[in-house]
C-alpha positions, 0 to 999 in steps of 0.5 A, spaced: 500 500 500 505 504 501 508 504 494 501 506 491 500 511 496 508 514 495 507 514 486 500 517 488 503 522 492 509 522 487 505 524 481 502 529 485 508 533 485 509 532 479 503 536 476 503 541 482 511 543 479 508 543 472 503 547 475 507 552 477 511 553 472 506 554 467 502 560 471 510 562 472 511 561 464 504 565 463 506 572 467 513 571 463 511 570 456 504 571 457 497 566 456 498 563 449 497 556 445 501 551 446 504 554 452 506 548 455 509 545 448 514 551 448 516 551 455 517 543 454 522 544 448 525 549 452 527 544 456 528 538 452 535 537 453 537 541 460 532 544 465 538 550 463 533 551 458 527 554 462 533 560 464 533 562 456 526 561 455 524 567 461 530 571 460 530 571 469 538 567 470 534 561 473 529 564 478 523 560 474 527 554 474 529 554 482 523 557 485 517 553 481 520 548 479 527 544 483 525 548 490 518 544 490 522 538 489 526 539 494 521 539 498 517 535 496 523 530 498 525 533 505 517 531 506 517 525 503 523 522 508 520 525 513 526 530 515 527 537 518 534 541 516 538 537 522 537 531 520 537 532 512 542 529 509 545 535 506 545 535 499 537 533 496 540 536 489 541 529 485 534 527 487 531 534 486 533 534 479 532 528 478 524 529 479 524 535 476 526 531 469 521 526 471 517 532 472 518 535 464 517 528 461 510 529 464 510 535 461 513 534 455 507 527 454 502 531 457 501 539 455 495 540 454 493 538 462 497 544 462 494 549 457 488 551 461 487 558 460 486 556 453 478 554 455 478 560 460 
């Protein structure tokens, strides 16, 4: 049952980031179709991409997208910052790449403002 719960809890996140990324993508590109394709491309190859995309050095890509996963993490393991393990870094990419593939196959779960 844990693991149910755990790859549902997973999943969530994971709509949540591409949530925040979206409206995030919407204020500094503006609502437009396609939206979520676009922030995709841009990041295909490198979540380096998002930085680009939205001209900000890396804030779009740090504060909507690895810091929840980064929290997430810490949460999901239950941790507070004295007994973390210091460095959630790997694993935070590592969902937030996971986070973009779910992006990447799903934009149109993203492009909500379009039926608005």
């Amino acid at each position: 049952m844990a693991n149910k719960k755990e790859r549902v809890s997973r999943h969530a996140i994971i709509v949540d980031m591409n949530d925040f990324l979206m409206d995030y993508a919407a204020i500094k590109l503006g609502k437009q179709p396609n939206l979520a394709e676009k922030v995709a491309a841009a990041a295909k190859s490198d979540l380096t991409g998002l930085d680009q995309l939205f001209k900000d050095d890396g804030a779009g890509r740090r504060t909507k997208y690895l810091d929840l996963a980064e929290g997430f993490l810490h949460d999901e393991a239950d941790a507070d910052e004295a007994d973390a393990p210091h460095d959630f870094t790997a694993a935070s990419n590592a969902l937030a790449s996971e986070a973009m593939s779910y992006l990447s196959s799903h934009p149109n779960e993203f492009d909500r403002w379009e039926e608005e």
